[in-house]
Each structure stands twice: as structure tokens, then as C-alpha cells.
C-alpha positions in Angstrom: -85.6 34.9 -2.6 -84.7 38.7 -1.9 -85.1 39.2 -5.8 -88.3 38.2 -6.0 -90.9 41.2 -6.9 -93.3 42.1 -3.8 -96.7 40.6 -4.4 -99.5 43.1 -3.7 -102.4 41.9 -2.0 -105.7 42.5 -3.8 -107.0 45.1 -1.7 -103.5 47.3 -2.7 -104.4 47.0 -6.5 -108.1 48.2 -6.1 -106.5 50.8 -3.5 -104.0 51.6 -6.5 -107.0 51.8 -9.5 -109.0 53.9 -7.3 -106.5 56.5 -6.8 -105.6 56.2 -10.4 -109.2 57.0 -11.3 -109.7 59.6 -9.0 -106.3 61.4 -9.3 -107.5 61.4 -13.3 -110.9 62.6 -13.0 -109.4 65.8 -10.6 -110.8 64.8 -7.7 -107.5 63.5 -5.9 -104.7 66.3 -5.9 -100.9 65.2 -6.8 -99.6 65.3 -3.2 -102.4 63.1 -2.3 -101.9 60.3 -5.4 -97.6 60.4 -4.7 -98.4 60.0 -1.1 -100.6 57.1 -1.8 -98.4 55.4 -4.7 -95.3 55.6 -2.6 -96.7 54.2 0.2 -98.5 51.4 -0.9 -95.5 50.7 -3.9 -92.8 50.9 -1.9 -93.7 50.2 1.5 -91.6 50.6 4.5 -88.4 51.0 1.7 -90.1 54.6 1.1 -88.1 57.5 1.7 -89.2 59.6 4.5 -91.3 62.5 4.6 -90.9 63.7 7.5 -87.8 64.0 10.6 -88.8 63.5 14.2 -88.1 66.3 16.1 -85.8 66.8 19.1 -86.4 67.5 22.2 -85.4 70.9 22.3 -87.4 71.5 19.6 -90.9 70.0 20.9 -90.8 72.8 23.8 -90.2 75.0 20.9 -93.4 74.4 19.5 -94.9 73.9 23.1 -93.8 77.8 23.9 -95.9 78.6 20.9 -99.5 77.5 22.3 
């Protein structure tokens, strides 16, 4: 059972095509389209983007403002 291929709902593959299209007709940047593709491909098995930050570097960023 763990070999068998994810099965994307429709609402993914008309997410999918419409990012498709737009990422072809220039209206979607690349960022955008990989961030959207990953996501929606890979799911929760995506690598991350992002860290979380620490502590000490959330009053860091607080100091700033």
C-alpha cells in the first residue's frame, strides 16, 4: 500500500492546469509556478522553505520595529 502513487483530487489537477496555463502565458512568475507545483505534488514530503526562528532571534527582529 505505501507504493501506491498519490491520487490527486480533481480540484488539484485544475489547480495544476491553471498554473500551467498561466505560468505559460507570463502571467505567473517561476517562484510563484515552483511554489505551487511543489506544494500541491509533493505535499507535506516537500522540502522546506523556510526555518523557524529562535527565540533569540524573534527579539532580534522585534528590536528592529
Amino acid at each position: 500500500m505505501a507504493n501506491e502513487p498519490k491520487i490527486k483530487s480533481r480540484l488539484t489537477t485544475e489547480l495544476l492546469a491553471m498554473a500551467k496555463d498561466m505560468h505559460a502565458s507570463g502571467v505567473m512568475n517561476d517562484a510563484a509556478y515552483e511554489k505551487i507545483t511543489m506544494r500541491h505534488l509533493a505535499g507535506k514530503e516537500s522540502p522546506a522553505t523556510a526555518e523557524p526562528l529562535t527565540g533569540a532571534e524573534i527579539k532580534a527582529l522585534s528590536k528592529l520595529t
